[in-house]
C-alpha positions in Angstrom: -62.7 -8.3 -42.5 -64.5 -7.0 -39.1 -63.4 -10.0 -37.6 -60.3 -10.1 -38.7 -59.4 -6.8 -37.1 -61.7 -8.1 -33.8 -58.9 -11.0 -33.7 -55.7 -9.3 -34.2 -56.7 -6.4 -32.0 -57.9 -9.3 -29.1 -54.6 -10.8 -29.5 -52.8 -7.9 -29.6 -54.4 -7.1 -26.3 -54.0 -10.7 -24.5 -50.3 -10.6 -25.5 -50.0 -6.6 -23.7 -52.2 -7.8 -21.1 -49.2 -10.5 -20.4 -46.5 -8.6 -20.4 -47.8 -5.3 -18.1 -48.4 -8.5 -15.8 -45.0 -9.9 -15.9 -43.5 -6.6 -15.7 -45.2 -6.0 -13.0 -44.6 -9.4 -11.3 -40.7 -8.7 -11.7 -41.1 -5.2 -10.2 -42.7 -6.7 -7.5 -39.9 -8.3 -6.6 -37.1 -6.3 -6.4 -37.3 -2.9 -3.9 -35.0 0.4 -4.0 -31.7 -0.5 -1.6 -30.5 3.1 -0.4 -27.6 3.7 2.2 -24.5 5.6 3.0 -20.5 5.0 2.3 -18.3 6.3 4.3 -14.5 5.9 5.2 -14.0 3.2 7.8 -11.4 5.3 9.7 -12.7 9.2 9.5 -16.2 8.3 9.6 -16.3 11.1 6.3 -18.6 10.0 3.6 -16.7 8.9 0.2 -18.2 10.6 -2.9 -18.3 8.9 -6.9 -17.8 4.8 -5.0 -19.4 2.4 -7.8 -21.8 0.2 -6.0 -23.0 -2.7 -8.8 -25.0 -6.1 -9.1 -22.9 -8.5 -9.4 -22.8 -10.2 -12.6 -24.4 -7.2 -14.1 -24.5 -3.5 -15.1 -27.2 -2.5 -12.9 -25.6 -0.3 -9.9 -25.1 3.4 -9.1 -22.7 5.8 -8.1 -22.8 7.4 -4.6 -23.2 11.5 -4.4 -20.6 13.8 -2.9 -22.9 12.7 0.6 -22.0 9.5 -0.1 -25.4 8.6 -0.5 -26.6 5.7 -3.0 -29.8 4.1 -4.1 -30.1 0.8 -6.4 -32.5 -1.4 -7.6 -32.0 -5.2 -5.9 -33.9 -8.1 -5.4 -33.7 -10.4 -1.9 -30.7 -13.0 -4.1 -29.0 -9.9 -4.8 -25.1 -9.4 -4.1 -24.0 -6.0 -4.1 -20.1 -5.2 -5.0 -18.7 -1.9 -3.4 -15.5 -0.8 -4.8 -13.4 2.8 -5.1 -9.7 2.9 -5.5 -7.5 2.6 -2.5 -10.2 0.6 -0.8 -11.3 -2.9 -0.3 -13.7 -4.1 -2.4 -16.5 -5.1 -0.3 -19.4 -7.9 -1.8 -22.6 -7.5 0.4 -26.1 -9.8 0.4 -28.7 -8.0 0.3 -31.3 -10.1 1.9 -34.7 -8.6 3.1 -33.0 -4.8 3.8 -33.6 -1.9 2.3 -30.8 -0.2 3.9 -27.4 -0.7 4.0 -24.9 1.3 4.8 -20.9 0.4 4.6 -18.0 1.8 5.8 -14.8 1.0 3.4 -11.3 0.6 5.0 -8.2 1.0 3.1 -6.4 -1.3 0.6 -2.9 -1.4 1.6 -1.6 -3.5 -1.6 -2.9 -0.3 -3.5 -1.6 2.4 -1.3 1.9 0.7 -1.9 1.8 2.2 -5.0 3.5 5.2 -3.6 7.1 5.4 -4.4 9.5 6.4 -1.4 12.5 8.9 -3.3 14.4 11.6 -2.0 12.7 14.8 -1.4 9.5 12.7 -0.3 6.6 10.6 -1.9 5.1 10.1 -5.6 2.0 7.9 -7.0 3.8 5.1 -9.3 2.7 6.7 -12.3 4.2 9.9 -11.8 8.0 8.5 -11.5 9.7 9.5 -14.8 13.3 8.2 -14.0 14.1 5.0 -13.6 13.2 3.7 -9.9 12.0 0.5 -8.5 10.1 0.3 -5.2 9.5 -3.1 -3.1 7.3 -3.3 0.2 7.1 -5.9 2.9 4.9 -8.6 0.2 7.6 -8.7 -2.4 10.7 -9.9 0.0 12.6 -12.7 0.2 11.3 -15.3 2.6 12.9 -17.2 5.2 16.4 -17.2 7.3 17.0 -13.3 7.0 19.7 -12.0 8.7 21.1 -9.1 7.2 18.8 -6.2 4.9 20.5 -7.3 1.2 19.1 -10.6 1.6 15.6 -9.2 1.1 16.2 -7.8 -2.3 18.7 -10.2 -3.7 17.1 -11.6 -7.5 14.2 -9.0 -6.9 14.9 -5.7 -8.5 16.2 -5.1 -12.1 19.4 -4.1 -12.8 20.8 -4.3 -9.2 23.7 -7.3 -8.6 23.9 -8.8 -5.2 26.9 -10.9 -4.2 27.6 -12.7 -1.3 31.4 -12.4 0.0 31.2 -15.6 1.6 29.2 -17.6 3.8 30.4 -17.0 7.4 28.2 -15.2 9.8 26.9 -11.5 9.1 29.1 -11.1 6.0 28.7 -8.1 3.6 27.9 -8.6 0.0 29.3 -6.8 -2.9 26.1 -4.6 -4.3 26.5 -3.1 -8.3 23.4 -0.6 -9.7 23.5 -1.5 -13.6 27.3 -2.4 -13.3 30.4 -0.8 -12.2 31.4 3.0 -13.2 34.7 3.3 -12.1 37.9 1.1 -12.1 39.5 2.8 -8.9 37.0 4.2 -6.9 34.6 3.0 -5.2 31.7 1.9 -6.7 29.0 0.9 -3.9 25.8 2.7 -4.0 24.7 5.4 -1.4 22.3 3.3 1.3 19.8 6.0 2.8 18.1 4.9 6.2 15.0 6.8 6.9 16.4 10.1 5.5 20.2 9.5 7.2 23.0 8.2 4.8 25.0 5.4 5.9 28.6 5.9 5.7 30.2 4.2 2.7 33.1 3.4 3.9 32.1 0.6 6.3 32.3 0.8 10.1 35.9 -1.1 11.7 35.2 -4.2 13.4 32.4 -5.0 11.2 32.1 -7.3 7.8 28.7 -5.7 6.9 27.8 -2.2 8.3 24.0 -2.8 6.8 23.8 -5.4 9.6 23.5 -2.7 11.9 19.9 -2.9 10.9 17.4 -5.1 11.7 15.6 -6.7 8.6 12.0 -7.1 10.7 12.0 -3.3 11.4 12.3 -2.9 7.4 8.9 -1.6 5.5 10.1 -0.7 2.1 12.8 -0.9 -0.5 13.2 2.1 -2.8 16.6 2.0 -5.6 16.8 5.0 -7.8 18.7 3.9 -11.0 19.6 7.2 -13.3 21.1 10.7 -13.0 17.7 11.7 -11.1 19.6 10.2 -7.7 22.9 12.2 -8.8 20.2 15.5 -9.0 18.9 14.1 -5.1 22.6 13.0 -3.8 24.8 14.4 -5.4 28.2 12.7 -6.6 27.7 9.9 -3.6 25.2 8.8 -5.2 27.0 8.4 -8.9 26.4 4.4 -8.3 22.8 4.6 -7.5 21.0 4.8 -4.1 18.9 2.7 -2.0 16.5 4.2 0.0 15.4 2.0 3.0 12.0 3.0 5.1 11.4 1.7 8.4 8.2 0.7 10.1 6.3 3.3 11.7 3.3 3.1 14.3 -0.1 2.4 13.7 -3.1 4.3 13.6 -5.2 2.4 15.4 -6.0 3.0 19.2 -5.6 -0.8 19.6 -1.9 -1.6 20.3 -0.6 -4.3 18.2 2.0 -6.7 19.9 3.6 -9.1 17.2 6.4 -11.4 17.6 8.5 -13.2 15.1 11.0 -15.9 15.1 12.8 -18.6 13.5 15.5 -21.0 14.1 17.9 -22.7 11.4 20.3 -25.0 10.9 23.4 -24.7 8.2 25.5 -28.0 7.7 28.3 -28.6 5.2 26.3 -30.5 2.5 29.6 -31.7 0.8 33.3 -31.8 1.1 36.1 -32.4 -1.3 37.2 -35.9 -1.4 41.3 -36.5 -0.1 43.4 -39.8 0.9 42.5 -40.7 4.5 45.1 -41.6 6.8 45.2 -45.3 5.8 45.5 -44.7 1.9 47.9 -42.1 2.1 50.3 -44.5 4.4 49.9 -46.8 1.0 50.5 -44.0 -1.3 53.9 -43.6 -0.2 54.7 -46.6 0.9 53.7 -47.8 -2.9 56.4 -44.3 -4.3 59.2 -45.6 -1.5 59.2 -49.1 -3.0 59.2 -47.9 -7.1 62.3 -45.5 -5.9 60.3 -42.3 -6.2 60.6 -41.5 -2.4 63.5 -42.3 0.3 62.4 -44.4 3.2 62.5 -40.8 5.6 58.8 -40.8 3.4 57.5 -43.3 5.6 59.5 -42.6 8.8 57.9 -39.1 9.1 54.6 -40.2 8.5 52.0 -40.9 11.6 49.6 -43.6 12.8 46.3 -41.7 12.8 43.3 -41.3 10.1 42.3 -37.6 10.5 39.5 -35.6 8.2 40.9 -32.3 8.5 38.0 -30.9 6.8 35.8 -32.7 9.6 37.7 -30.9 12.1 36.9 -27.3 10.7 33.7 -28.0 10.1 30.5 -28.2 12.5 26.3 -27.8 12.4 26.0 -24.5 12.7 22.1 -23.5 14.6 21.0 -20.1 14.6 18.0 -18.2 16.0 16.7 -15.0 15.7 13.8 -13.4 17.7 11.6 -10.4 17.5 9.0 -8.2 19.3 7.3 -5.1 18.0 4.5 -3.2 19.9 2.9 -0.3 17.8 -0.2 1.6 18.3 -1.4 5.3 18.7 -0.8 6.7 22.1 -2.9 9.9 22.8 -2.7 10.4 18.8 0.3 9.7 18.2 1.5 6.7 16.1 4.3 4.7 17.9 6.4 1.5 17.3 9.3 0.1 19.4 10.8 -3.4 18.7 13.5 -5.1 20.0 15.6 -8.0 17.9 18.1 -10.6 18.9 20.1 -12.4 16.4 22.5 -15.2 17.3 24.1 -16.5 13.7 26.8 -19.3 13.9 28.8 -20.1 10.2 29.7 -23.7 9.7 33.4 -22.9 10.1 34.4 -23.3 13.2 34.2 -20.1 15.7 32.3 -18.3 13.3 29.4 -16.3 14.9 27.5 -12.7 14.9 25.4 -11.7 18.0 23.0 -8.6 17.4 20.7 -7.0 19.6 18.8 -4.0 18.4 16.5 -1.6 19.2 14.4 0.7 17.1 11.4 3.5 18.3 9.8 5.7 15.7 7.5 8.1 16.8 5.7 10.2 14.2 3.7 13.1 15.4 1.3 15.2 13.5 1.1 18.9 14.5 -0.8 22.2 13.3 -3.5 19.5 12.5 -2.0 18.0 10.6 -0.2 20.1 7.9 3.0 19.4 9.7 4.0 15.7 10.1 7.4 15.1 12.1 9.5 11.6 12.4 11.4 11.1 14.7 14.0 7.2 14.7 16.2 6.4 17.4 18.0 3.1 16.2 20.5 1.3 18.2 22.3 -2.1 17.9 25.3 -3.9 20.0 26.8 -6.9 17.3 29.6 -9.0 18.4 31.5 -10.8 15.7 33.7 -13.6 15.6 35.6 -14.1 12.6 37.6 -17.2 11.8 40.3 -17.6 9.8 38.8 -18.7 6.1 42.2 -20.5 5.2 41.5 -23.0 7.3 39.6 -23.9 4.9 42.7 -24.8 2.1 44.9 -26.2 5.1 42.8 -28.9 6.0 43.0 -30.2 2.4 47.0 -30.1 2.6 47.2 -31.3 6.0 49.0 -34.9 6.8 45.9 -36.8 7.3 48.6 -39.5 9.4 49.1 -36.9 12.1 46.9 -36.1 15.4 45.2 -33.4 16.2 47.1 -32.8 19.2 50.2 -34.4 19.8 51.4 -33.3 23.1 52.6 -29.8 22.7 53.0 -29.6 18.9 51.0 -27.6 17.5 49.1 -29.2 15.2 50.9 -32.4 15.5 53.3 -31.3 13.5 
C-alpha cells in the first residue's frame, strides 16, 4: 500500500512539475504592452477606449489618463476602437510600448441630424425626419440639388417637368394637402428660406445652388416642421447644409468635373417624304382626294424630328479650397455649369460662387457662420411644341424655301 501512495504521489508530482513548466514557458512569452490614447486632433487623452486581442477577450480599458496596459505576445494584433473613432488594428512586434492617437470617424459623426433650431444625435429624433450626407447621393451628371435625393428618402416624390436644360421638378412630402394652394415644401439653405414662389426668368430657383457645395440633406416629415416653420412649412421642409472649412492647417484644394453627352435614343416613326407622296397619290387615284392633294405637295424627304433634334454635350467644372486660416475654418469654391437639352437652343449657363467662413469666439462657446452665395445662370428656353409640329409637319416640304417660312 506504501507504494501505492509513493506512485500516485510521484505521478501526481511529475504531472504538476509539467504544467508549472508550461505555464511558465507561455508566460515567458508574452510581456505587459502599456501606452497612451489620445485624440489625434487635441492631443487630450480619451478615457474608457476598449483596446483587445484580436480574436479574443483578452484586452483592457484605458483610465480617465488614457493610460492602458495588456498582456501580448510578439504575433499579437491589437484592435483599438471607441465610438466616433476609427478603429485602429496595431502589430505588436518586439514593443512594449505603444501609444496611439485616434482620429475621428466621419461615417459615425454623420449620425447627427441637421433640423431647425440646431443639431441632434439620431437617436434622439422623435418626429419623423430623414437625414442624407455626401455618401448616400446620387452619382453622376448632377446639375441641379433635387437630383441628389431623387428615389433616396421615404415618402418624398420627385418629378422631373421635362428634360430640357436646368428644369425644376415637381417635389410632394407624403402627398399633396391642398387642391388650390400650393403645395411645395419650404427649402431652407443654411438657415435662409428660399422663396416659394420661384424667381422670374428661371425654370428651377434650386438651381441657383451649386450641387458640389452641398454637404447634407435633412426633410422633416410631421407637424414637428409646422412647430419650426410655421404654416410655410405645412408641406414639409427640406433643410439643405452647405460645406464648411476644414480644420486642418493644411489647405485642401480639390477639383471636380465631368462632361456628358444626351442624344435622342428614339423617335416616333412617320411617312418620309417619298411614302407620303405615295399615300396620296394611292387616296387621289381611289377618289378619296382631288388631284390639288398632289399639286400642293413638295419634292423633298425631310425628318422634321431630325431637324429639332441634336447631341447635346455638357460640362461642368469645380474648384473648392478649404482649410483653417489663423483658426478659422474657411471654404470658397467656384462652379461653372454649361448644360445643353437635346432640343434645339436649349441651354443653362451657371457660374457660382460660395465662401463660408465659420469663426469660433469666447473660446469657443460662441460659434458664428457666416455664407455669402452668388450665382449668374443664363437660360435659353426653346419652345417644347416643336416637339408635336415636327410630327405634323409635310415631310415633302424644305426647310427653307426662299422666304417662306417654313416652306410653307
Amino acid at each position: 500500500m506504501k507504494n501505492y501512495y509513493q506512485l500516485v504521489f510521484r505521478m501526481l508530482f511529475g504531472m504538476g512539475v509539467l504544467f508549472i513548466l508550461s505555464s511558465s514557458s507561455a508566460f515567458a512569452q508574452g510581456s505587459l504592452v502599456s501606452g497612451t490614447i489620445k485624440d489625434a486632433e487635441s492631443g487630450e487623452p480619451i478615457p474608457g477606449v476598449n483596446i483587445v486581442e484580436k480574436g479574443t477577450t483578452n484586452g483592457a480599458v484605458t483610465d480617465i489618463d488614457g493610460n492602458y496596459s495588456v498582456q501580448a505576445t510578439e504575433n499579437t494584433v491589437l484592435v483599438i476602437s471607441y465610438v466616433g473613432f476609427k478603429t485602429q488594428e496595431i502589430n505588436v512586434g518586439s514593443r512594449t510600448t505603444i501609444d496611439v492617437e485616434l482620429g475621428y470617424d466621419i461615417s459615425q459623426l454623420g449620425e447627427i441630424v441637421v433640423i431647425g433650431y440646431g443639431e441632434v444625435d439620431r437617436g434622439d429624433v422623435t418626429g419623423s425626419v430623414v437625414a442624407l450626407g455626401s455618401q448616400d447621393f446620387n452619382q453622376g451628371a448632377i446639375s441641379t440639388p433635387q437630383e441628389l435625393l431623387i428615389g433616396k428618402v421615404p415618402g418624398v416624390v420627385i418629378t422631373s417637368q421635362g428634360g430640357a436644360a436646368g428644369t425644376g421638378s415637381t417635389i410632394r412630402i407624403r402627398g399633396g394637402s391642398s387642391l388650390r394652394a400650393n403645395n411645395d415644401p419650404l427649402i431652407v439653405i443654411d438657415g435662409m428660406p428660399l422663396e416659394s414662389r420661384g424667381i422670374k426668368g428661371m425654370a428651377n430657383p434650386l438651381s441657383t445652388i451649386n450641387p458640389n457645395d452641398i454637404e447634407t440633406f435633412t426633410v422633416l416629415k410631421d407637424a414637428s416642421a409646422t412647430a419650426i416653420y410655421g404654416s410655410r412649412a405645412s408641406n414639409g421642409v427640406i433643410i439643405i447644409t452647405t460645406k464648411q472649412g476644414g480644420s486642418s492647417d493644411k489647405v485642401k484644394v480639390s477639383y471636380n468635373g465631368n462632361v456628358s453627352v444626351g442624344v435622342p435614343i428614339k423617335t416616333l416613326e412617320v411617312y418620309d417624304g417619298d411614302e407620303y407622296r405615295a399615300l396620296v397619290a394611292a387616296r387621289v387615284a381611289s377618289g378619296e382626294l382631288d388631284n390639288n392633294a398632289l399639286v400642293n405637295l413638295g419634292t423633298e424627304n425631310t425628318d422634321w424630328q431630325d431637324e429639332i433634334y441634336e447631341t447635346a454635350v455638357s460640362t461642368d467644372h469645380n474648384v473648392s479650397v478649404a482649410g483653417n486660416l489663423k483658426g478659422v475654418p474657411v471654404r470658397g469654391s467656384v462652379g461653372y455649369t454649361n448644360q445643353n437639352g437635346i432640343l434645339k437652343n436649349n441651354n443653362m449657363e451657371r457660374t457660382t460662387f460660395n465662401l463660408a467662413v465659420t469663426p469660433s469666439l469666447l473660446n469657443g462657446d460662441l460659434k458664428v457662420s457666416l455664407n455669402a452665395k452668388g450665382s449668374y445662370i443664363e437660360n435659353d428656353f426653346s419652345n417644347p411644341d416643336a416637339i408635336g409640329s415636327a410630327l405634323s409637319f409635310d415631310p415633302t416640304q424644305p426647310i427653307i424655301n426662299g422666304n417662306t417660312r417654313y416652306g410653307g
